[in-house]
Each structure stands twice: as structure tokens, then as C-alpha cells.
TIDRENKE-571559 format. One line per 10 residues: number of its first residue (from 1); their letters; for each residue x, y, z of C-alpha. Coordinates in Angstrom, 2 decimals. Example, Ala and Ser with C-alpha at 12.3 -4.5 7.8 and 13.67 -1.06 7.14 Angstrom:
% TIDRENKE-571559
1> AS> 12.30 -4.50 7.80; 13.67 -1.06 7.14
END
This chain:
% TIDRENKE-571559
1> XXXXXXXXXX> -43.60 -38.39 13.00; -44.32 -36.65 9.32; -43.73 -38.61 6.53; -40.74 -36.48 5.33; -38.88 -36.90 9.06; -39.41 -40.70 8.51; -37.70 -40.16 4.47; -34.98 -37.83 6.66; -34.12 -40.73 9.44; -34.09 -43.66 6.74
11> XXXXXXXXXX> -31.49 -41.53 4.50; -29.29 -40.65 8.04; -29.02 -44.42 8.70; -28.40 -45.02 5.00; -25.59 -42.52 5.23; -24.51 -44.53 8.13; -24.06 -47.64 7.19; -21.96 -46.50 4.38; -19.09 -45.70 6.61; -16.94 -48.50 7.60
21> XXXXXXXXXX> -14.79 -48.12 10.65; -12.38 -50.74 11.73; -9.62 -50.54 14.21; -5.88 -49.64 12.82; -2.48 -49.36 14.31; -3.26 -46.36 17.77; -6.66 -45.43 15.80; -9.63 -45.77 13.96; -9.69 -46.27 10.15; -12.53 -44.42 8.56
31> XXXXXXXXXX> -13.88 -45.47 4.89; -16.50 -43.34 3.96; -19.19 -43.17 0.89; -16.99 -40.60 -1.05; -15.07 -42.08 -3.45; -12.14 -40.46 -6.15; -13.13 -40.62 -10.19; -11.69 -44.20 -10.51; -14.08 -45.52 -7.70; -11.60 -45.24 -4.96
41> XXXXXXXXXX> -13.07 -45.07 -1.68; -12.13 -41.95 0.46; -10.09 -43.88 3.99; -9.55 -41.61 6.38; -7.32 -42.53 9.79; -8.64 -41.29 12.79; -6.16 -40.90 16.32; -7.87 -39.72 19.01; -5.94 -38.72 22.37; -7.75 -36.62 25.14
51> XXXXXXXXXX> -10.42 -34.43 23.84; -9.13 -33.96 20.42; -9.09 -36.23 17.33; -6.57 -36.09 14.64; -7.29 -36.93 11.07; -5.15 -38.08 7.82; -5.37 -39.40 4.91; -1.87 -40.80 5.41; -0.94 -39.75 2.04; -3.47 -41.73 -0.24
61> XXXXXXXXXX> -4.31 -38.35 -2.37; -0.47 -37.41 -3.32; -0.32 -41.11 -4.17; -3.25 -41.44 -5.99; -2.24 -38.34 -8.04; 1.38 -39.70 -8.55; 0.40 -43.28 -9.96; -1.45 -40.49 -12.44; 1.25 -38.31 -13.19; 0.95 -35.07 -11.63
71> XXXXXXXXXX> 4.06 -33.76 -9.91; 3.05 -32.06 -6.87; 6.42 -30.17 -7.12; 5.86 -28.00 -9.86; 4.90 -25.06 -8.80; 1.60 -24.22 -10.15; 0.50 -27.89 -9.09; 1.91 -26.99 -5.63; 0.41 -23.80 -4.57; -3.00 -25.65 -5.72
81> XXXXXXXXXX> -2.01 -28.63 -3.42; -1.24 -26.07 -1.02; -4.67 -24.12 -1.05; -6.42 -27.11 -1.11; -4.89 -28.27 2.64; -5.57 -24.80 3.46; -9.46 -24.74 2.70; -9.99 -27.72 5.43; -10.71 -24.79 7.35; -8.73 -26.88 10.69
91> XXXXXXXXXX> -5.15 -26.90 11.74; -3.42 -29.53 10.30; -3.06 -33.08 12.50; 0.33 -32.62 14.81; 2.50 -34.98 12.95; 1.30 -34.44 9.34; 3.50 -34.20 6.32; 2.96 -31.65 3.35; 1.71 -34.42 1.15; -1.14 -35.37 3.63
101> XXXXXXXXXX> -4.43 -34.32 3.90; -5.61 -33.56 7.37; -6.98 -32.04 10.61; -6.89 -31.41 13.66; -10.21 -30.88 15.75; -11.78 -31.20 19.59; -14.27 -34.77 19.66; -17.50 -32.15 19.51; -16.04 -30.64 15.75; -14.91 -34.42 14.87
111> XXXXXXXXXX> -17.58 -35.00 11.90; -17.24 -31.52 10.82; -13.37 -32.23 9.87; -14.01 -35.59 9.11; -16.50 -33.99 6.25; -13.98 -31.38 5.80; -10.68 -33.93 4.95; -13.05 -35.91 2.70; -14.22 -32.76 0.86; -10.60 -31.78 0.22
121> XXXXXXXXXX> -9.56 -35.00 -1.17; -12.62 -34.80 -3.93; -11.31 -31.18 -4.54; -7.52 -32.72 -4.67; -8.54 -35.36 -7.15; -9.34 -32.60 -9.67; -5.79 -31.99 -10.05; -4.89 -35.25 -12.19; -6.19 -33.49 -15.10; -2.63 -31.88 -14.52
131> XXXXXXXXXX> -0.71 -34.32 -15.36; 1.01 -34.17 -17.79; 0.45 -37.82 -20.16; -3.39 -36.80 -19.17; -5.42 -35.79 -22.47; -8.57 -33.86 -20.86; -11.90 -34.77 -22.37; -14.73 -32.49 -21.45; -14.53 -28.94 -21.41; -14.42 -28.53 -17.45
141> XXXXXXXXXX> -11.01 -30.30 -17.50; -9.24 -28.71 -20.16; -10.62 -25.60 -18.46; -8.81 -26.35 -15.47; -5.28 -27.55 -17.26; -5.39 -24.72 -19.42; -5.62 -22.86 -16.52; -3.35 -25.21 -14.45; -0.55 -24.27 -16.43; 0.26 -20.42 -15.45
151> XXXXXXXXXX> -1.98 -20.04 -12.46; -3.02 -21.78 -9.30; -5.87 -23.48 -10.01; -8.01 -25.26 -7.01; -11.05 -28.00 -9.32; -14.66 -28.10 -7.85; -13.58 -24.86 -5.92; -16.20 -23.93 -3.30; -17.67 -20.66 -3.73; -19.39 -18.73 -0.72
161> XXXXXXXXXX> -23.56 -18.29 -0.79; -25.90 -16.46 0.99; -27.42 -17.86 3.79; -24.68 -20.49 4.44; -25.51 -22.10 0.85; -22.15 -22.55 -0.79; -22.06 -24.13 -3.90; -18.92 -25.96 -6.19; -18.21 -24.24 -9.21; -15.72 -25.37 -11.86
171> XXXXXXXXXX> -12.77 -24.13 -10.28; -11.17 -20.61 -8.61; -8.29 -19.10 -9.88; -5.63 -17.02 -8.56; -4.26 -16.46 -4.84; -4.03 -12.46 -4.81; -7.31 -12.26 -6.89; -9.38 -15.02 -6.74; -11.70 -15.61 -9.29; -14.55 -18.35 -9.27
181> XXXXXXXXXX> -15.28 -19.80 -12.75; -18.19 -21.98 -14.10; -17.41 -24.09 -17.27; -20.47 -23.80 -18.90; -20.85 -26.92 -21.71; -22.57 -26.24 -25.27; -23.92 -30.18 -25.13; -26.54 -29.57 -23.17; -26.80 -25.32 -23.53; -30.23 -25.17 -21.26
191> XXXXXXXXXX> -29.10 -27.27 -18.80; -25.47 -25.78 -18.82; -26.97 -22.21 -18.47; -29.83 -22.95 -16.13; -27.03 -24.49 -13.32; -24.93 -21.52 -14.21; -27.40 -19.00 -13.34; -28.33 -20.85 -10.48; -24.69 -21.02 -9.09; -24.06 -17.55 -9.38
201> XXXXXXXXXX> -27.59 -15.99 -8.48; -26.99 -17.36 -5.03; -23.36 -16.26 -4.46; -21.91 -13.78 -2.35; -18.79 -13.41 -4.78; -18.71 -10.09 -6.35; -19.92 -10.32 -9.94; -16.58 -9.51 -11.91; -15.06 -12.58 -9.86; -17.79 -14.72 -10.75
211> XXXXXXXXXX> -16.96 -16.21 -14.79; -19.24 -17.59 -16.44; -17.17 -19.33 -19.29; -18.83 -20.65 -22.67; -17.99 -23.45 -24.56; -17.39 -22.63 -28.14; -17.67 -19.35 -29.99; -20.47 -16.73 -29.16; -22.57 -17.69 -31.89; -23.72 -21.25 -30.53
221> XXXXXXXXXX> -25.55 -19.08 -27.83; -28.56 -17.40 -27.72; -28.14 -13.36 -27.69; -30.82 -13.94 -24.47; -28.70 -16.25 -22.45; -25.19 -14.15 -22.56; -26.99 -11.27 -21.04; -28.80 -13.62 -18.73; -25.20 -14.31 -17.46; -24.02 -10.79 -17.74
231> XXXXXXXXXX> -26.66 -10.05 -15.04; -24.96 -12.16 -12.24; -21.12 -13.07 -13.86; -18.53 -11.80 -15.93; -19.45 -13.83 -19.26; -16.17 -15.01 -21.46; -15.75 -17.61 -24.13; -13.77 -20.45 -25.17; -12.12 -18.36 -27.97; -10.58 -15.96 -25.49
241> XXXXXXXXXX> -9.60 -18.36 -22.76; -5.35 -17.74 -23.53; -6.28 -13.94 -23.33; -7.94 -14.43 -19.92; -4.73 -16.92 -19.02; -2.45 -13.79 -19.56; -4.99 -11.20 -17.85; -4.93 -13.45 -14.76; -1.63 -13.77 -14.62; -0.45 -10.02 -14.91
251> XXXX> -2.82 -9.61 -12.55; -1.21 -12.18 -9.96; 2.39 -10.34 -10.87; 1.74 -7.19 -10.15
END
């Protein structure tokens, strides 16, 4: 055995014991090594019955976001809630309610979902910076409530890659016209527009849907790095983001 299959077992069994699984009620409850931005583990119940396996978060997302304000009836907040079920990529679990997270998946696909659900509820925690007593603090976040508040906005939106490699990105945009935009921070410009051009580089996203979005005015950037991002995104800035509010949604009316 190489030394880099040994490195590749010794992380798979780390992974391992991470997830706890102890017996609950007709199933299985899952807590896995994802956890929310308040250190919340990710506890998923699993029901299995034949072949097929049916997963849930039994509701701990739409609670977690409504101890932090965010009213998953408003509309914008809803269609968001509602894309973000939708991207599990499974059929929802048989008896699941609107304000659950879940799937439902043969034994063979059960990790797959299991990844899937856990992925969603990261995505799903995005949406507290929604709420409305919330005061955003870095740019990503008042990226997404700015946007949040006209359009349906999914946070850490997955963006398709070549070759399989799909990468999280700020957030999408939009349900008619989807478009997938990078926050890109002035703290730390190189490292900011080095991840940027890496995100985009490798996407399969047509380059007008792909926004690259500065921090700040266009003089705190180098003339070199907007064209840079002009190669592989549409490039906007801070200074403009109400404009690009109302050009998304006209676009999304007509």
C-alpha cells in the first residue's frame, strides 16, 4: 500500500468516526461532522423499510432559522426555501412536511442522499442573514440580503464544473434566469481574486451568468485584475449592486 492510500484510509475512518448513529423512535438517528454557523451539529433521522431509506431532518433547519428570525413565509424567503429542497436532487421522504429537509432513496443511493440532506441544510443556514433583526457583517452576507430582498436568493449556491467538479459560489440568483455570483472581498484582494478566478475558470455556467462582484468602488482594484475577471465572468461592483437588484428583477418579470 502507497503512502498516500494509507493518508486516504486513515482520513475515511476519521470521517467515520465522526458520525454518530444511535437508535430513535422506527429508525436510525444520524449526527454527522457538518455542523450550522453556531456549531450545531447536522442530525439527520434515518427510516428504512424494504429496500429504500427515508431521510429528514424532522424540521431542525426551519427551526433553527425561526429562533433567528427569518420567516419562511415571505415570499422571497420561500421560493429560496423552496429551491433549496429542490436541489437534494431526490424525491422528498413519503411523509415529509414543507418545512423539512429530506429524501427519499433505494439502500445502494443511501450515503449519496444522506450527503445530499446535509448539504442542503448548510445551503439553508445561509438564509438567516434574512432575517430581519440580523445586521450582516461581511460583504458575502449583505450580498445575499441585499439580494434576498427582491429576488430568490439560494447562499453557498452550487455551481456546475467540468468534469464533475462543482464548486460553491456566493450564491445564485433568480428562478427564470439564474445567475451564479461570487462576492469577491477587498480585505484580502489577491486571495479574493485568485479563488474567484479559480471558481469560474472551471465552470460550465455561461460567462454572462457567472458575476464576479467587487467589494468597494473600481478604484481599490487593479486595472489587471477586472479584466482578469472579464475573461471568465461578468465583473460588477459594490456601487452598482441596487442597479443589478432592479436588472434581475425585470428580468424575472418579464
Amino acid at each position: 500500500m502507497s503512502i498516500a492510500s494509507s493518508f486516504v484510509d486513515e482520513l475515511v475512518s476519521e470521517y467515520r468516526r465522526q458520525i454518530h448513529v444511535e437508535p430513535n423512535g422506527s429508525g436510525f438517528l444520524f449526527t454527522l461532522p457538518q455542523t450550522l454557523h453556531d456549531g450545531t451539529p447536522v442530525q439527520l433521522q434515518v427510516e428504512f423499510e424494504g429496500t429504500t431509506a427515508q431521510i429528514n431532518d424532522q424540521g431542525l433547519l426551519s427551526d433553527h432559522l425561526d429562533m433567528a428570525g427569518v420567516d419562511l413565509g415571505r415570499k422571497q424567503i420561500a421560493a429560496a426555501w423552496q429551491q433549496i429542497r429542490n436541489s437534494i436532487g431526490f424525491g422528498p421522504a413519503l411523509s415529509a412536511e414543507d418545512w423539512e429537509l429530506s429524501a427519499f432513496a433505494d439502500r445502494e443511493s443511501l450515503s449519496t442522499a444522506l450527503s445530499a440532506v446535509a448539504d442542503s441544510a448548510i445551503r439553508a443556514d445561509g438564509l438567516r442573514v434574512m432575517a430581519s433583526q440580523y445586521r450582516p457583517k461581511t460583504f458575502s452576507e449583505r450580498v445575499v440580503s441585499t439580494l434576498g430582498s427582491r429576488l430568490t436568493v439560494v447562499p453557498r449556491a452550487i455551481m456546475p464544473g467540468k468534469y464533475g467538479a462543482n464548486r460553491m459560489v456566493t450564491c445564485s440568483v433568480g428562478i427564470k434566469n439564474v445567475n451564479y455570483i461570487q462576492a469577491v472581498g477587498a480585505s484580502d484582494r489577491m486571495a479574493s481574486f485568485d479563488h474567484t478566478i479559480s471558481l469560474f475558470a472551471s465552470s460550465t455556467i455561461p460567462a454572462e451568468h457567472r458575476i464576479a462582484l467587487l467589494q468597494g468602488p473600481v478604484k481599490k482594484w487593479e486595472n489587471w485584475q477586472i479584466q482578469a475577471l472579464e475573461d471568465v465572468s461578468s465583473t460588477r461592483f459594490e456601487d452598482g449592486l441596487a442597479a443589478m437588484v432592479d436588472e434581475f428583477a425585470q428580468a424575472e418579470a418579464a
